[in-house]
PyMOL Python script that loads the backbone (N, CA, C, O; Angstrom):
from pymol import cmd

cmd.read_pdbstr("""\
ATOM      1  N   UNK A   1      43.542 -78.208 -19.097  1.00  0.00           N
ATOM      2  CA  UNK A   1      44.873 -77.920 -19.594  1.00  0.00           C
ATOM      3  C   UNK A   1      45.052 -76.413 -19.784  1.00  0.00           C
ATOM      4  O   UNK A   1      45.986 -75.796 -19.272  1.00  0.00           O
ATOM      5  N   UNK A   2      43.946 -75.760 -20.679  1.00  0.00           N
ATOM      6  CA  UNK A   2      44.426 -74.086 -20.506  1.00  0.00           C
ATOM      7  C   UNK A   2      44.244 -73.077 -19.403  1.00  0.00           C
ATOM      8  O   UNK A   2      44.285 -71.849 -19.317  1.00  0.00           O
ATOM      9  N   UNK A   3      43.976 -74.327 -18.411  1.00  0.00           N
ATOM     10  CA  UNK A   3      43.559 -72.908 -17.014  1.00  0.00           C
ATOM     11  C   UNK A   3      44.701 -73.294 -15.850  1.00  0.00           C
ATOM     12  O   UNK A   3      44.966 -72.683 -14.815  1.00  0.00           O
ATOM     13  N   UNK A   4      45.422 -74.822 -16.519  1.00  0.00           N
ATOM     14  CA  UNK A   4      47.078 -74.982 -16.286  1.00  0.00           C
ATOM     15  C   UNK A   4      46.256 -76.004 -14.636  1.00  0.00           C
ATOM     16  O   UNK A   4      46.578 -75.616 -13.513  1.00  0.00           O
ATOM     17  N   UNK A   5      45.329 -77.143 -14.786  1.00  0.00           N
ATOM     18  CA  UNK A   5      44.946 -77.817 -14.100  1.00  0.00           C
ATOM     19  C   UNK A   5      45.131 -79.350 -14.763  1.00  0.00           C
ATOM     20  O   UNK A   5      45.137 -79.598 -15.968  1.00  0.00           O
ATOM     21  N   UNK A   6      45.257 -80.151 -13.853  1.00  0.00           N
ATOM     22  CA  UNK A   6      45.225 -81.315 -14.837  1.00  0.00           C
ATOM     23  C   UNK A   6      43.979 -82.555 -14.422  1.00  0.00           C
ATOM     24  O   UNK A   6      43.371 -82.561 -13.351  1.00  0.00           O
ATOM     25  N   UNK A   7      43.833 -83.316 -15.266  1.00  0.00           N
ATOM     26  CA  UNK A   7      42.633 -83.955 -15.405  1.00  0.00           C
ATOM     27  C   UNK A   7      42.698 -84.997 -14.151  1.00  0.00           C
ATOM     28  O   UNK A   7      43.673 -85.544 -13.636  1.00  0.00           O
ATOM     29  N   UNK A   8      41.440 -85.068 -13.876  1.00  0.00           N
ATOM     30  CA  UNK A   8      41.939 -86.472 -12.367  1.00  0.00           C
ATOM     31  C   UNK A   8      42.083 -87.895 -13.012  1.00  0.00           C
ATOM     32  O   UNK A   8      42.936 -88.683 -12.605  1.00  0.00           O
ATOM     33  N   UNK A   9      40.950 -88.289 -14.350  1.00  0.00           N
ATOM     34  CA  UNK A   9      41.269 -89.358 -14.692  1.00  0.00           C
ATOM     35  C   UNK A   9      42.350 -90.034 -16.032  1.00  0.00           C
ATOM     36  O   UNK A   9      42.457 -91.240 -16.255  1.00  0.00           O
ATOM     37  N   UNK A  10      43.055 -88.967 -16.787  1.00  0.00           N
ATOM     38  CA  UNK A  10      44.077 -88.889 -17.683  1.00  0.00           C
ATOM     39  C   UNK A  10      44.937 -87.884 -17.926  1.00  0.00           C
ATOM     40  O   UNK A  10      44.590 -86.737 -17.648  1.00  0.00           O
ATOM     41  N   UNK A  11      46.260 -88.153 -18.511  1.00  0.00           N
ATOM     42  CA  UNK A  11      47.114 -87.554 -18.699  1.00  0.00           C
ATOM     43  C   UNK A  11      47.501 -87.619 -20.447  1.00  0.00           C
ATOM     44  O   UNK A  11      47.588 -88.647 -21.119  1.00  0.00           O
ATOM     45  N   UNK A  12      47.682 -86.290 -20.890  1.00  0.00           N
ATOM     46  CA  UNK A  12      48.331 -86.484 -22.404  1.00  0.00           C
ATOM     47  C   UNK A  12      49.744 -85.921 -22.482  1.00  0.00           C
ATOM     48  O   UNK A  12      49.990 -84.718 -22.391  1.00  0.00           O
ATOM     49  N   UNK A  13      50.699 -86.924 -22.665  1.00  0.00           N
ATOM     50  CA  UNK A  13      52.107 -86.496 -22.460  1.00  0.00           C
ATOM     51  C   UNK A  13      52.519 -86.664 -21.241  1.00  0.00           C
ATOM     52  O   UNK A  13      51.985 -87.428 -20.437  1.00  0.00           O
ATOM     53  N   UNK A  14      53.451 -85.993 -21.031  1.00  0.00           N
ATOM     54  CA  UNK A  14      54.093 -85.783 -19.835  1.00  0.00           C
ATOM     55  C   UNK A  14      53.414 -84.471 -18.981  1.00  0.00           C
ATOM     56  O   UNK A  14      53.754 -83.961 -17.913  1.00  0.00           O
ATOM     57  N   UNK A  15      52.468 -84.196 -19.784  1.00  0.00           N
ATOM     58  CA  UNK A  15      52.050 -82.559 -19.321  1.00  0.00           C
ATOM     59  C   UNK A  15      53.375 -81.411 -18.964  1.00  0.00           C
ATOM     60  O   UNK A  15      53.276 -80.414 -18.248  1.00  0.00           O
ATOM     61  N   UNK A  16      54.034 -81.668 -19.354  1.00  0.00           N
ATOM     62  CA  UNK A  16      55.387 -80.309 -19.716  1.00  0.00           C
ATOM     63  C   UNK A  16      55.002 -79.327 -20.039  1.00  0.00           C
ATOM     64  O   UNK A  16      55.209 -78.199 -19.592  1.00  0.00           O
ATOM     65  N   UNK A  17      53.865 -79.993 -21.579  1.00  0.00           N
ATOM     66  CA  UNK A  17      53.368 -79.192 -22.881  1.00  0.00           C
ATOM     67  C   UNK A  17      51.811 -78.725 -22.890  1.00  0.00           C
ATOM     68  O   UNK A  17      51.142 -78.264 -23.815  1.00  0.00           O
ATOM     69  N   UNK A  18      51.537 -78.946 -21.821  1.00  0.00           N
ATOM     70  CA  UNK A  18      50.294 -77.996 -21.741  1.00  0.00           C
ATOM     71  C   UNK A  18      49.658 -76.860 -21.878  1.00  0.00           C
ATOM     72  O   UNK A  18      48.462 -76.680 -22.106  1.00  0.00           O
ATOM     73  N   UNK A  19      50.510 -76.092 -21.729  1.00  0.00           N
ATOM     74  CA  UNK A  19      50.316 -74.790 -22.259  1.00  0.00           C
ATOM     75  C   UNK A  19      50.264 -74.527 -23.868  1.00  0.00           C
ATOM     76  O   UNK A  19      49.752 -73.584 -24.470  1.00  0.00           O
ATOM     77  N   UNK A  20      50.987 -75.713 -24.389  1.00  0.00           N
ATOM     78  CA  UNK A  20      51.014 -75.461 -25.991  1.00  0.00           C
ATOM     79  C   UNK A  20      50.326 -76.380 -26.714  1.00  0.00           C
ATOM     80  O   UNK A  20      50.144 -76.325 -27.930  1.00  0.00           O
ATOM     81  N   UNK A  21      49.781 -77.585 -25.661  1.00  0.00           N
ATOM     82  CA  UNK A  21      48.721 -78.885 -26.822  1.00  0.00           C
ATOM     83  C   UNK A  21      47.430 -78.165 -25.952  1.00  0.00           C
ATOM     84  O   UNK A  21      46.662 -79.117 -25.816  1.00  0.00           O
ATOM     85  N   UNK A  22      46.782 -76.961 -25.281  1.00  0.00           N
ATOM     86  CA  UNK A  22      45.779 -76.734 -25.103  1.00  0.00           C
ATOM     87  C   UNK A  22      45.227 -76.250 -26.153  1.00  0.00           C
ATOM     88  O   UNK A  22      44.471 -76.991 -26.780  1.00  0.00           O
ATOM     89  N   UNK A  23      45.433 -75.017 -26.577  1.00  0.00           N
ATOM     90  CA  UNK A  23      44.841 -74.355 -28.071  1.00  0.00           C
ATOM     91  C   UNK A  23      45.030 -75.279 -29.540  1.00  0.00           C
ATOM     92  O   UNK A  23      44.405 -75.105 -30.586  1.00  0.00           O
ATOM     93  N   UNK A  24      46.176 -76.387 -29.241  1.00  0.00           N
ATOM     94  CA  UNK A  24      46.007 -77.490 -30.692  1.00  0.00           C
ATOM     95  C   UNK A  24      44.410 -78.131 -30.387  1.00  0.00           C
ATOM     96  O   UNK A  24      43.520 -78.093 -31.238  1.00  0.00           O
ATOM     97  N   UNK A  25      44.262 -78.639 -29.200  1.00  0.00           N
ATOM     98  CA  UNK A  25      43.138 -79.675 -28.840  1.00  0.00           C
ATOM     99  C   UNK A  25      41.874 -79.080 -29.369  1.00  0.00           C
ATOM    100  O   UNK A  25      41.007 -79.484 -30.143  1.00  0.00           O
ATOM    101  N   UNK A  26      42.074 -77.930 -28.656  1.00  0.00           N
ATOM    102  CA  UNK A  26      40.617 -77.045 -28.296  1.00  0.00           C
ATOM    103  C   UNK A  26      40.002 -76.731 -30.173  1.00  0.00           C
ATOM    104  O   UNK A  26      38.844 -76.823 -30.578  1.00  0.00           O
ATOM    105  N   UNK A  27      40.917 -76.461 -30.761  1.00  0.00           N
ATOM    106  CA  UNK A  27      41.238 -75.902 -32.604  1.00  0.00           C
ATOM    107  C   UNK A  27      40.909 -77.285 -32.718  1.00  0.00           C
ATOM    108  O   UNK A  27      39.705 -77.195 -32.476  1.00  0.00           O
ATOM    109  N   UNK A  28      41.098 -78.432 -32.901  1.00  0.00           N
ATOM    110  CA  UNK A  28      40.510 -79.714 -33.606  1.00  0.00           C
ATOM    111  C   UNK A  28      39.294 -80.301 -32.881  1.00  0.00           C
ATOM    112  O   UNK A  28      38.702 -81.129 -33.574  1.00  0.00           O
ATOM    113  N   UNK A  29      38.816 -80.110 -31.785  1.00  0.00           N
ATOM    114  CA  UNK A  29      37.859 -80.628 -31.505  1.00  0.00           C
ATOM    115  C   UNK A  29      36.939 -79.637 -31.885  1.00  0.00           C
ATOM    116  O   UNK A  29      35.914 -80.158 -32.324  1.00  0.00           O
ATOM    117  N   UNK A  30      36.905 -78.314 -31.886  1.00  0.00           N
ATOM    118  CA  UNK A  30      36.099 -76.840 -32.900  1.00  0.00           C
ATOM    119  C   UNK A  30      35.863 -77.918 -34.113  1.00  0.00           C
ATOM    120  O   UNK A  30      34.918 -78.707 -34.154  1.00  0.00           O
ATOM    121  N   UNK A  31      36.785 -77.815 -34.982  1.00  0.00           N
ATOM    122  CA  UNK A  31      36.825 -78.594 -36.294  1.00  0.00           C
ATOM    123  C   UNK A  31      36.022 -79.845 -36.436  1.00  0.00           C
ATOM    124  O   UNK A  31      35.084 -80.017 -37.214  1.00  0.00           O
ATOM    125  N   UNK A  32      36.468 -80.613 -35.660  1.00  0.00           N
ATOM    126  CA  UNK A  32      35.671 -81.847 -35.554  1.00  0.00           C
ATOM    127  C   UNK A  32      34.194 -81.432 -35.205  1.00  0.00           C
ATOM    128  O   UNK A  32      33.802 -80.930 -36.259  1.00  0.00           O
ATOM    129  N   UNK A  33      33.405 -81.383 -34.512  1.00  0.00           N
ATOM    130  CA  UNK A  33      32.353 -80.495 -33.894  1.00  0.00           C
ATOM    131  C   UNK A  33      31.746 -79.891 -35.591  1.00  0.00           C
ATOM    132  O   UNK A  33      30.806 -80.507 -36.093  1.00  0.00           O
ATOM    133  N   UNK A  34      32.276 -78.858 -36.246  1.00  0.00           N
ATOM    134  CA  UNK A  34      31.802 -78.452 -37.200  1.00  0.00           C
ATOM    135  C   UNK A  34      31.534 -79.826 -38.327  1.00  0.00           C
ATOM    136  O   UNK A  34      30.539 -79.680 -39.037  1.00  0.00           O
ATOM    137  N   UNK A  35      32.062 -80.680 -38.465  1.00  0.00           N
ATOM    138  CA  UNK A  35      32.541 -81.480 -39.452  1.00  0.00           C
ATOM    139  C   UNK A  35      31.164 -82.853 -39.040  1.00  0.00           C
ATOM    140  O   UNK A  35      30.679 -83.668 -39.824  1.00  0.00           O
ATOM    141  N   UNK A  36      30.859 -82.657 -37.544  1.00  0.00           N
ATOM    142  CA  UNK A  36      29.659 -83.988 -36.916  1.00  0.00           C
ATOM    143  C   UNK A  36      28.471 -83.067 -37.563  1.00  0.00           C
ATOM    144  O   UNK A  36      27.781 -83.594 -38.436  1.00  0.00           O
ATOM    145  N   UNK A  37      28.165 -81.547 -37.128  1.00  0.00           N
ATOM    146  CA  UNK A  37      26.878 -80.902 -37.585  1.00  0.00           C
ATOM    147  C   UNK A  37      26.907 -80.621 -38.930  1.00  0.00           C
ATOM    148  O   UNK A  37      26.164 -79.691 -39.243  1.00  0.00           O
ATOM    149  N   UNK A  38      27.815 -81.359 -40.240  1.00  0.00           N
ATOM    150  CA  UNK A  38      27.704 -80.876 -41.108  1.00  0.00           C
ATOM    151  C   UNK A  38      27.213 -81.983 -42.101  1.00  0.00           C
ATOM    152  O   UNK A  38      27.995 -82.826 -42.542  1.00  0.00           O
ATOM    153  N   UNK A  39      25.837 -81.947 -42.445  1.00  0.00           N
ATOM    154  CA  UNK A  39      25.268 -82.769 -42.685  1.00  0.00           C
ATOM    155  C   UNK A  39      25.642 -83.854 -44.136  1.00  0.00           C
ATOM    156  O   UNK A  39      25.373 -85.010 -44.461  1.00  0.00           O
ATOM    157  N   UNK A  40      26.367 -82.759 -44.686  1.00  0.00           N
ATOM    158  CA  UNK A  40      27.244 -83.210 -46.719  1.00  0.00           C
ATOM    159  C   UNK A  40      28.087 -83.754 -46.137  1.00  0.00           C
ATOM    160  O   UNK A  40      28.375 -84.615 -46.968  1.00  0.00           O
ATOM    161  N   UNK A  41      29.066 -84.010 -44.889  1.00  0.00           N
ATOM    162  CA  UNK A  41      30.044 -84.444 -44.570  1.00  0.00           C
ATOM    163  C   UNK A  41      29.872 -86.277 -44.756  1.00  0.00           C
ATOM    164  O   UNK A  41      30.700 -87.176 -44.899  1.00  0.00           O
ATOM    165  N   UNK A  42      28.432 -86.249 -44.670  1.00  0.00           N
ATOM    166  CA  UNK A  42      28.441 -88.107 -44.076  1.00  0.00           C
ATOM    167  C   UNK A  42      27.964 -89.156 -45.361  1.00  0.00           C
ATOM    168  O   UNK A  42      28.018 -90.383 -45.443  1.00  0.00           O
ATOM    169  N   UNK A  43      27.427 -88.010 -46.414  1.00  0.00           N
ATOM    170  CA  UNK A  43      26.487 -88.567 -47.463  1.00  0.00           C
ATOM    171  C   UNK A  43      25.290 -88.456 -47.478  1.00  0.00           C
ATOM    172  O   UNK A  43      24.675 -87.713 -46.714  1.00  0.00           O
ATOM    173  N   UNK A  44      24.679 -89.307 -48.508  1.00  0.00           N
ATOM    174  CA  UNK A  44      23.370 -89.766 -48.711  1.00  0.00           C
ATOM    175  C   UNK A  44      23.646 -91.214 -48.152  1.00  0.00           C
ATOM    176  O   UNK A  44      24.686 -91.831 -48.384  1.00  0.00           O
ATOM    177  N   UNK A  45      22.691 -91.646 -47.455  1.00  0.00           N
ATOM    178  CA  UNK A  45      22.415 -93.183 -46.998  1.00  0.00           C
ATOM    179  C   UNK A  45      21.571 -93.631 -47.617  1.00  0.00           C
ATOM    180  O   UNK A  45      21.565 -94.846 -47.813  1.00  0.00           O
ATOM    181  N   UNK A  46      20.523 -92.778 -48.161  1.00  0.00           N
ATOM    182  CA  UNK A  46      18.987 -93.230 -48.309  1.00  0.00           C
ATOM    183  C   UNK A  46      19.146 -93.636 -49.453  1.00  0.00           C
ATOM    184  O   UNK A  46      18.200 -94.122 -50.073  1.00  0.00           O
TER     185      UNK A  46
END
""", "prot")
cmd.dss("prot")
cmd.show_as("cartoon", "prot")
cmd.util.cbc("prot")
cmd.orient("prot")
């Protein structure tokens, strides 16, 4: 989406908005990503 290519096996939207849901995606999956390696995020199990 930010190099303005589109995916062979899905589409999000109409792709109109690609240029502007690339840097939302890219910013929450960062986030998310920080939030899997963060070990206080999940608890104690034990």
């Amino acid at each position: 989406m930010a190099r303005g290519e589109t995916h062979p096996t899905f589409v999000i939207g109409l792709g109109e908005s690609d240029e502007e849901l690339a840097p939302l995606l890219s910013s929450r999956a960062e986030l998310l990503l920080e939030w899997v390696e963060d070990d206080d995020a999940w608890g104690d199990e034990s």
